[in-house]
LUMGU-582140 format. One record per residue (C-alpha): x, y, z. Coordinates in steps of 0.2 Angstrom, whole numbers, plus 5000, padded with zeros to 4 digits. Layout:
+------+------+------+
|    X |    Y |    Z |
+------+------+------+
|    X |    Y |    Z |
...
+------+------+------+
This chain:
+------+------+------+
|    X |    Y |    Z |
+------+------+------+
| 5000 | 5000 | 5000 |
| 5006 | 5017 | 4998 |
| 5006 | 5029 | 5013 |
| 5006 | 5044 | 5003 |
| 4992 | 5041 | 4990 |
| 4981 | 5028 | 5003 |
| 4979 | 5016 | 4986 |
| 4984 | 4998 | 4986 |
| 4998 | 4989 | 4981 |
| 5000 | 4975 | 4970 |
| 5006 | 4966 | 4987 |
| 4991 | 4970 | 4998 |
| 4978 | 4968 | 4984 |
| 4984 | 4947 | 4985 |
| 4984 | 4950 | 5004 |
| 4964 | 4956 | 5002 |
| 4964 | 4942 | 4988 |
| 4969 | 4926 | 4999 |
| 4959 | 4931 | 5015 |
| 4946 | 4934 | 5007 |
| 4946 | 4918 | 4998 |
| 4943 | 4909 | 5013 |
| 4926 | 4919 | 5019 |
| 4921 | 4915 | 5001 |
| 4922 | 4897 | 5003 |
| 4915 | 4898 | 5025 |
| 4900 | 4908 | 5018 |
| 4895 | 4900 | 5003 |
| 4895 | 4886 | 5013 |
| 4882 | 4892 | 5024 |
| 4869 | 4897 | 5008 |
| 4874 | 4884 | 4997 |
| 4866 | 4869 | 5006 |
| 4849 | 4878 | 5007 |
| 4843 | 4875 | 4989 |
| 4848 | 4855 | 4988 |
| 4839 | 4851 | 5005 |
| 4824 | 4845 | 4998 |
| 4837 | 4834 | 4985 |
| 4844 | 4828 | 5001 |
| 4829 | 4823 | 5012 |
| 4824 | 4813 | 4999 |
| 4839 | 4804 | 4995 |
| 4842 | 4802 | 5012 |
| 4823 | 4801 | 5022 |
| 4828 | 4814 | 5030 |
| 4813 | 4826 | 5036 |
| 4813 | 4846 | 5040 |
| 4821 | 4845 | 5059 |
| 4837 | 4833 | 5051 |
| 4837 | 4847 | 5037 |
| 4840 | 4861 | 5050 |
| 4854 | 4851 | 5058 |
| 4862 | 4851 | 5042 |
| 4861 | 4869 | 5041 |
| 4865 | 4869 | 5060 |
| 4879 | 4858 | 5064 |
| 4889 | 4870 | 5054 |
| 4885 | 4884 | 5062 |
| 4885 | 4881 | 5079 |
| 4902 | 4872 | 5077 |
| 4906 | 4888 | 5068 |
| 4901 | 4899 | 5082 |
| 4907 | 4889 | 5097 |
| 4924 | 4887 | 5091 |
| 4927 | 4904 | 5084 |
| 4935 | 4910 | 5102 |
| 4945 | 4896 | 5105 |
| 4951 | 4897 | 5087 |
| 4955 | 4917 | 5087 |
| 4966 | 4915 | 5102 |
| 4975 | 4899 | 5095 |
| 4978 | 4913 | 5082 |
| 4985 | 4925 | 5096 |
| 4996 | 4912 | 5101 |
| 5003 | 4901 | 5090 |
| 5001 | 4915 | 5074 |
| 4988 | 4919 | 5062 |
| 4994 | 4911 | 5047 |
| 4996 | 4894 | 5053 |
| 4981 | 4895 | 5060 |
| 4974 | 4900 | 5045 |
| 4982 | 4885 | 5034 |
| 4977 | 4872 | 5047 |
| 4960 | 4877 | 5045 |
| 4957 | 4877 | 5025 |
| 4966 | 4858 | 5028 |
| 4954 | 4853 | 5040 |
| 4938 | 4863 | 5028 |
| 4945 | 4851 | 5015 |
| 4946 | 4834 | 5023 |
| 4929 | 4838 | 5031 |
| 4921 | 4844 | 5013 |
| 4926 | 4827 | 5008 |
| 4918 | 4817 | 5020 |
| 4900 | 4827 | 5018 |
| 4902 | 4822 | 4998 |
| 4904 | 4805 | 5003 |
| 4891 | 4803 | 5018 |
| 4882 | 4785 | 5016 |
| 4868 | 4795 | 5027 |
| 4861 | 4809 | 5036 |
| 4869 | 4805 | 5052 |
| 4886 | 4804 | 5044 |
| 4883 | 4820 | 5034 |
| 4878 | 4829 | 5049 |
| 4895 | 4826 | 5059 |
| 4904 | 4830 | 5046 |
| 4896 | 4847 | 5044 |
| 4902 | 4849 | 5062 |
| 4920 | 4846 | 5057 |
| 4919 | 4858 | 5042 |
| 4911 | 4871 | 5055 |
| 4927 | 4868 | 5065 |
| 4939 | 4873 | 5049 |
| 4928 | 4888 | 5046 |
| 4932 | 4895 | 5063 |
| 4951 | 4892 | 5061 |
| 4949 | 4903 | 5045 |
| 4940 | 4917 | 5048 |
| 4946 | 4924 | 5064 |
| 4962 | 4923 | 5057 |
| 4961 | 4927 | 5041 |
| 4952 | 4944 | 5048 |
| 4968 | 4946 | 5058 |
| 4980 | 4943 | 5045 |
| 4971 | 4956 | 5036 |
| 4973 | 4970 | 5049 |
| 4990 | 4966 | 5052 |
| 4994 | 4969 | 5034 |
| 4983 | 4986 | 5038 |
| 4981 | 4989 | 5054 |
| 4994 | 5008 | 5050 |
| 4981 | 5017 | 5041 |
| 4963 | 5018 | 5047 |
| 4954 | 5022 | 5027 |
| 4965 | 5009 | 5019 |
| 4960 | 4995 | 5032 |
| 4939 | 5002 | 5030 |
| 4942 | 4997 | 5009 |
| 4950 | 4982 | 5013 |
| 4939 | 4976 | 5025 |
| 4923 | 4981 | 5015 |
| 4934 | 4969 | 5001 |
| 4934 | 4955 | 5012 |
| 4918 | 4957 | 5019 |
| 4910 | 4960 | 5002 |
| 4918 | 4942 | 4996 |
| 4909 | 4933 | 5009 |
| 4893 | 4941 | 5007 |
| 4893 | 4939 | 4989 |
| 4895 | 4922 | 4991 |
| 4883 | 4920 | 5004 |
| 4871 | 4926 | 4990 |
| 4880 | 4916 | 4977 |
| 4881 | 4902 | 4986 |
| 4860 | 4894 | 4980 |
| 4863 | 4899 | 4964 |
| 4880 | 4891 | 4960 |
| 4871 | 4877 | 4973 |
| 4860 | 4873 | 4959 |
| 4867 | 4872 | 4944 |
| 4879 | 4858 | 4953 |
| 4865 | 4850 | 4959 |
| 4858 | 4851 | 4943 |
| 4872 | 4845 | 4934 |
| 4881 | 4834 | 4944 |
| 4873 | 4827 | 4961 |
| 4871 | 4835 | 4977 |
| 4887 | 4828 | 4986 |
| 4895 | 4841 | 4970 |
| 4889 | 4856 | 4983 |
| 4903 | 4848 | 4995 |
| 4916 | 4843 | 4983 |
| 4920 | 4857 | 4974 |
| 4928 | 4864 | 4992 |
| 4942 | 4855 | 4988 |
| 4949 | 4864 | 4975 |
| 4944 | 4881 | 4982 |
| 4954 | 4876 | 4997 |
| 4968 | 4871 | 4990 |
| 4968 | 4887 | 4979 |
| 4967 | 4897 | 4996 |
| 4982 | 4887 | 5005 |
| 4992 | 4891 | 4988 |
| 4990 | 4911 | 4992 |
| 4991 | 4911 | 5008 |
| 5009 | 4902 | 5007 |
| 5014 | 4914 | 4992 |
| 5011 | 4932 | 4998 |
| 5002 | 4934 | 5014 |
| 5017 | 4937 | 5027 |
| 5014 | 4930 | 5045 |
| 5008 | 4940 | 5059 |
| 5016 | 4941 | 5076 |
| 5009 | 4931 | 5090 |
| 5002 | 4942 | 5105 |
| 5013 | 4947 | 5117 |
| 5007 | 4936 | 5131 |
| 5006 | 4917 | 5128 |
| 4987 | 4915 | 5132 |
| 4979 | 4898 | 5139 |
| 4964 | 4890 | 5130 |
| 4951 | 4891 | 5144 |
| 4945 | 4873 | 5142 |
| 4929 | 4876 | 5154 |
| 4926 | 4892 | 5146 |
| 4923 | 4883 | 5128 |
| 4914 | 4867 | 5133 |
| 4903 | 4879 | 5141 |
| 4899 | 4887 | 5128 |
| 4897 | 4873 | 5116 |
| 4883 | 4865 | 5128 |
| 4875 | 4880 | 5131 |
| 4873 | 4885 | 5112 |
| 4871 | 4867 | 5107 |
| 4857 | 4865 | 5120 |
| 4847 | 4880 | 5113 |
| 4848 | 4875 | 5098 |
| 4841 | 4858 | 5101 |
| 4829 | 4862 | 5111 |
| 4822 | 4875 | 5096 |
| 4825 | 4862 | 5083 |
| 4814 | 4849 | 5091 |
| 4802 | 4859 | 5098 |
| 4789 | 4859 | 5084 |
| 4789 | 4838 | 5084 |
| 4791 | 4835 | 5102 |
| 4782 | 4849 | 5110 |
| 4788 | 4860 | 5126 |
| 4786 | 4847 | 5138 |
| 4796 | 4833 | 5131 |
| 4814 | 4831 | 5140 |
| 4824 | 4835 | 5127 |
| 4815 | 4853 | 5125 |
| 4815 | 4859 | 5142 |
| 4831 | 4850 | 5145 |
| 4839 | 4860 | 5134 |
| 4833 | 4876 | 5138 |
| 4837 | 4872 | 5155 |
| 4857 | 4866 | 5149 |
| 4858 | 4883 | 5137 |
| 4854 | 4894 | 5150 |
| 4865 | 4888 | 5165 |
| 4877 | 4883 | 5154 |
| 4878 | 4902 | 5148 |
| 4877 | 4907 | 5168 |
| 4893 | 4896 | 5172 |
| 4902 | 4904 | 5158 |
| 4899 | 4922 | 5162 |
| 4903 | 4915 | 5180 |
| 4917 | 4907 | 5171 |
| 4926 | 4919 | 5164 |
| 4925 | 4932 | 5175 |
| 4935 | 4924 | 5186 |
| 4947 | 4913 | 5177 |
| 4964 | 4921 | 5173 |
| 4967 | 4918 | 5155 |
| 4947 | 4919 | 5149 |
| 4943 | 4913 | 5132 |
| 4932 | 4928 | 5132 |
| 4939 | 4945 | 5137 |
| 4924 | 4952 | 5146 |
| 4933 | 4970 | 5146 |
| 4929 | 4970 | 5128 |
| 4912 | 4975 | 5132 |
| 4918 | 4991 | 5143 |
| 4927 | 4997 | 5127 |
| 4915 | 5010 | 5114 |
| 4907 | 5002 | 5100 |
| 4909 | 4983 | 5106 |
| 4895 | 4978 | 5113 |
| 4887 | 4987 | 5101 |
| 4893 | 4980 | 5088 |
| 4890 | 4962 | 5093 |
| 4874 | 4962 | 5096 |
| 4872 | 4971 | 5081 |
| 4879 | 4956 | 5071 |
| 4868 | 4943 | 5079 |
| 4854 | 4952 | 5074 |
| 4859 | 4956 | 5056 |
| 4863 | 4935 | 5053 |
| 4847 | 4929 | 5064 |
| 4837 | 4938 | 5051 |
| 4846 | 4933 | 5037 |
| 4851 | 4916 | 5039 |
| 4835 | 4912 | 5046 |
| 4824 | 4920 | 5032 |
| 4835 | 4911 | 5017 |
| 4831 | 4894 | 5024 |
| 4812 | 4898 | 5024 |
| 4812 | 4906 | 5007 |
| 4823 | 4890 | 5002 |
| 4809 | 4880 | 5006 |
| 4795 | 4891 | 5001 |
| 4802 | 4894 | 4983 |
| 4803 | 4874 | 4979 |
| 4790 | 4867 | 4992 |
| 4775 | 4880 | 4992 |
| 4780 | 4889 | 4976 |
| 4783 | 4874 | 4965 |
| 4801 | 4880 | 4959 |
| 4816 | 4868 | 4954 |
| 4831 | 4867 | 4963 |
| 4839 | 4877 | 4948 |
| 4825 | 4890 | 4947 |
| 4825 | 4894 | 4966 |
| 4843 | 4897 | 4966 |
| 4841 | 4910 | 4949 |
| 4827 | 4916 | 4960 |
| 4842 | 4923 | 4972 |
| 4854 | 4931 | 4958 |
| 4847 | 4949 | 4964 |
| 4856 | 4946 | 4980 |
| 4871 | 4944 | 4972 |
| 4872 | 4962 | 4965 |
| 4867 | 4970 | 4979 |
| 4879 | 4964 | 4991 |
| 4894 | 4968 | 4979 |
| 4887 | 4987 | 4977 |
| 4883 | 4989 | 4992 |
| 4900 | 4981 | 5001 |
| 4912 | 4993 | 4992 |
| 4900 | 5010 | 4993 |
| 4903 | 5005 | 5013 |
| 4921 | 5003 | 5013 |
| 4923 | 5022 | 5006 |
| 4908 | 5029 | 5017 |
| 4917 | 5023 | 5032 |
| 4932 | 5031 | 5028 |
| 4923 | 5045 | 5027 |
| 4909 | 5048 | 5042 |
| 4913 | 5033 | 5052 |
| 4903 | 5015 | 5056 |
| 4888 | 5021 | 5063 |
| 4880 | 5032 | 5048 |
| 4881 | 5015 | 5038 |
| 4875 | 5004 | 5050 |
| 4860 | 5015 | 5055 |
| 4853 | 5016 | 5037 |
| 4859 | 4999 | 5031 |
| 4848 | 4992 | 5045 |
| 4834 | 5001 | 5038 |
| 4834 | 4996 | 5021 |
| 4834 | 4979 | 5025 |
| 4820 | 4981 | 5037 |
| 4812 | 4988 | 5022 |
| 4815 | 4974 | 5012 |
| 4811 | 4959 | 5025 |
| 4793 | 4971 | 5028 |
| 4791 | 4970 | 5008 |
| 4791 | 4949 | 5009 |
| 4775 | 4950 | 5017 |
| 4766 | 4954 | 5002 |
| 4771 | 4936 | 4997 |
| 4759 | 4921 | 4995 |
| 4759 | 4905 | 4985 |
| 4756 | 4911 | 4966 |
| 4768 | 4929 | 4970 |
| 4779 | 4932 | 4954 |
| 4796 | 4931 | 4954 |
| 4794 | 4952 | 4951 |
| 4783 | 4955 | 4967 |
| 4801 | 4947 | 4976 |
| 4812 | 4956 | 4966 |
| 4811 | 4971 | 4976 |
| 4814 | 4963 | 4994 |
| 4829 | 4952 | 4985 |
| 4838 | 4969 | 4981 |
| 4836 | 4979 | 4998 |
| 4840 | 4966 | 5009 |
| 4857 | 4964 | 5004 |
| 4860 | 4981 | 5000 |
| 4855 | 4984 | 5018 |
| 4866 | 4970 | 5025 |
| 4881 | 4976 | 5012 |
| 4882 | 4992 | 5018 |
| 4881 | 4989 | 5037 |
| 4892 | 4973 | 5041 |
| 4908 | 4981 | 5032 |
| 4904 | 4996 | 5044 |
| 4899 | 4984 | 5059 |
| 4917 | 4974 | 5056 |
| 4928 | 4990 | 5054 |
| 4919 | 4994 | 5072 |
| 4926 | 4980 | 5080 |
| 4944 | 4980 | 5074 |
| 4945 | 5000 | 5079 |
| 4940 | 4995 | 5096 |
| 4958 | 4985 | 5101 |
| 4973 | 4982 | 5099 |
| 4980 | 4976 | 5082 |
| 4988 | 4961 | 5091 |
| 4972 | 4957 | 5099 |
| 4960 | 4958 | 5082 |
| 4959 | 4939 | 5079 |
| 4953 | 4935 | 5097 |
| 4940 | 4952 | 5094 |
| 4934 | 4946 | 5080 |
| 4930 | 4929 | 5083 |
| 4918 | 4936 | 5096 |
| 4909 | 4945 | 5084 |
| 4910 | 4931 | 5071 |
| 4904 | 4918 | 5086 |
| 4892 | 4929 | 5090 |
| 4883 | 4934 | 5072 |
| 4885 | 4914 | 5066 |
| 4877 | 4909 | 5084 |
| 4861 | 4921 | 5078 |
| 4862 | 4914 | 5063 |
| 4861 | 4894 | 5071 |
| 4846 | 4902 | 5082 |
| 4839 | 4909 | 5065 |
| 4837 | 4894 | 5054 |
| 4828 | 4885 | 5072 |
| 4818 | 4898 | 5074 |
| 4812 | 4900 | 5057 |
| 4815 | 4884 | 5052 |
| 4801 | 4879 | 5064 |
| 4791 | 4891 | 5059 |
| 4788 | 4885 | 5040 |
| 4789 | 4867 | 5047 |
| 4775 | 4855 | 5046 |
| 4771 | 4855 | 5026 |
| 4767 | 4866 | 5011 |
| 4753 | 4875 | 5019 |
| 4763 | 4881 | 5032 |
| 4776 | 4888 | 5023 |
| 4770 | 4906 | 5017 |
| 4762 | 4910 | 5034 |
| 4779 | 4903 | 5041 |
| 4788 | 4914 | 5029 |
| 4778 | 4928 | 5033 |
| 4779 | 4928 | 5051 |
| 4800 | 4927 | 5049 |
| 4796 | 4943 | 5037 |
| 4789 | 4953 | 5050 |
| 4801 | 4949 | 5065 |
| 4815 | 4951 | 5055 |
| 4807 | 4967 | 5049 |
| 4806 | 4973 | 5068 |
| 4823 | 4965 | 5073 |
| 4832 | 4977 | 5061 |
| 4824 | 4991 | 5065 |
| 4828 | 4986 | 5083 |
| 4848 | 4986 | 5078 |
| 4846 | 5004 | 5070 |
| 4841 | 5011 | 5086 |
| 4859 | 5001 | 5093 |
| 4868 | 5007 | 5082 |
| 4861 | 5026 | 5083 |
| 4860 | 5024 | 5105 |
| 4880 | 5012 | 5105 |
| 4891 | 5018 | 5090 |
| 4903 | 5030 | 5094 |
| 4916 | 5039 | 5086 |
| 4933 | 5029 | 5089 |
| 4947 | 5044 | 5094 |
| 4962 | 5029 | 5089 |
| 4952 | 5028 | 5072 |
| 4951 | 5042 | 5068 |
| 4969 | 5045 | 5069 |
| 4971 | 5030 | 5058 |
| 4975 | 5019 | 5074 |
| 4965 | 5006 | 5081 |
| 4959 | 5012 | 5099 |
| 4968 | 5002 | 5114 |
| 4959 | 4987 | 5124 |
| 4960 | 4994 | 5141 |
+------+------+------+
């Protein structure tokens, strides 16, 4: 990068390049299951709740392991870290295109959730490292990197079924393997290691099997509520782990000396914020693409390969949206483009309620644009947020706690909605319409965040993150 002119070099463009890669391949990985899950609970008699866990066993390995991962980056540096992870992405991407059954498939969505929280906390930190001197350059970039993911997020049901088409659905889970082996290749070639932290930091075993029961336990108990009713064991039971699983950790880490969890993070401007910003931004989203998933092939009659072409809009309006962030954050700061990104996409989820069973594709053309061009300009803004708040040696453990944090609303997102257009075709719209609204309101909600808990940063905007105190 040059100082003077604040444009890239040739270098940090393949920096921005190979970290970005790797959210590509974690978030299309979130999306692209959605359109072949009706292909797959035929093939594999599998019915709605063994669909979510598909969806789910990713993310809430994703999100329980995110922390743990981010200080492994801290500790033992973010580029090994990083190259672990697309290793274990690739061995685990394998083993779903070769599941004999839907247990099998489901464990090894669990593994590939463990590679994508190796990768993106680190591959976040990489690119602050390489950035971290000047405070516009690192708002591009990160809107870059952040538009890579969500363009794939969006891409991911289309280019989901033309494979299915094509070739199978195992093909969703095999083509990883050259996309990982793509991203090892530029990481090894041009992105130069970060230092470790300072101080060596443990790994707070307590602290993450607490968290892994307690989000583990919610999600269950969501999932199966709809079949098994509240007062089966395994409903209340969970609810009853989640929440004292989630006491003991807060318990946990506020005593421990090396916390997996930083609780002083949430003293700093913007933070907290921030956080709960995310969760609400991927609960909506997340939860709403499974049910329109479902409602474009299942109420609406669509093929696999029309229902993905259904989501092309999306595409489009993540990428504009992503880089018009990067620049508006360099210029007024993250919490303009989070306030008004928020409300654009309530606007759009408030728009699929007009939907029902004959809507044209046209009548959900107008909802498919603005809810990623809210999104695209917020989460850029939302991430810059976050890596302003700390220390640059600190980044990968800060934002694995906002990436836990956003893919554990998005785990809670497909239950929730996913048991909302459970139960057959003629529960789907009103299912889908129910979503609409509370994402709707839930957005709304994180604009009034971010206008009441976004700050400016006084290290930003010097062009230097501020310090965790």
């Amino acid at each position: 990068m040059n100082r003077n002119t604040g444009t890239f070099s040739p270098l940090l463009a393949w920096i921005v390049t190979a970290t970005s890669f790797s959210f590509v391949v974690v978030q299309m990985d979130v999306t692209i299951v959605n359109v072949a899950l009706p292909r797959i609970g035929t093939e594999l008699h599998a019915g709605v709740d063994a669909l979510q866990w598909i969806v789910d066993a990713y993310t809430v390995a994703f999100a329980v392991l995110l922390l743990s991962a981010g200080v492994l980056g801290d500790r033992y540096g973010s580029k090994r870290a990083y190259q672990i992870g697309f290793l274990i992405f690739a061995i685990a991407s394998a083993a779903c295109g070769l599941a004999p059954n839907i247990a099998t498939l489901v464990a090894a969505r669990a593994v590939q959730g463990v590679g994508a929280a190796l990768l993106v906390p680190n591959s976040l930190a990489l690119l602050n490292h390489a950035t971290a001197h000047k405070a516009a350059i690192r708002a591009r970039a990160v809107g870059l990197w952040t538009a890579a993911g969500a363009i794939s997020i969006a891409a991911g049901p289309v280019i989901g079924s033309l494979l299915l088409a094509s070739l199978g659905w195992r093909s969703i889970f095999l083509v990883n393997l050259p996309l990982c082996a793509l991203g090892m290749w530029l990481t090894a070639k041009y992105v130069p290691a970060a230092p470790p932290a300072p101080a060596k930091r443990g790994l707070d075993p307590l602290g993450q099997l607490l968290v892994i029961l307690s989000l583990t336990g919610l999600t269950a108990a969501v999932i199966e509520y709809r079949s098994l009713g509240l007062t089966h064991p395994m409903v209340w039971g969970g609810l009853a782990l989640a929440l004292l699983s989630a006491a003991g950790f807060a318990w946990n880490e506020a005593r421990t000396p090396e916390p997996m969890l930083p609780l002083r993070f949430f003293g700093m401007p913007n933070f907290s914020a921030a956080v709960v910003f995310g969760v609400l931004m991927n609960l909506t989203y997340y939860g709403t693409i499974f049910a329109l998933a479902l409602y474009l092939q299942q109420a609406h009659g669509y093929s696999a390969v029309q229902a993905g072409l259904a989501y092309l809009p999306l595409t489009g309006g993540f990428f504009l949206s992503n880089i018009v962030a990067g620049r508006m954050v360099a210029r007024v700061g993250s919490r303009p483009p989070m306030i008004v990104g928020a409300c654009i996409g309530a606007a759009g989820y408030f728009l699929l309620l007009r939907l029902d069973a004959h809507s044209s594709w046209w009548a959900m053309l107008p909802a498919f644009l603005l809810i990623p061009a809210g999104m695209g300009l917020a989460v850029p803004a939302m991430t810059t947020a976050i890596l302003a708040s700390v220390e640059k040696h600190w980044s990968g453990t800060a934002s694995a706690v906002l990436n836990a944090a956003r893919q554990a609303g998005g785990a809670i997102g497909v239950a929730v909605f996913g048991a909302l257009v459970g139960g057959g075709a003629e529960h789907i719209v009103s299912g889908l319409a129910s979503a609409a609204l509370a994402s709707g309101i839930l957005l709304l909600l994180a604009a009034v965040l971010a206008w009441s808990g976004i700050h400016a940063s006084p290290g930003a905007a010097k062009g230097t993150p501020a310090r965790a105190a």
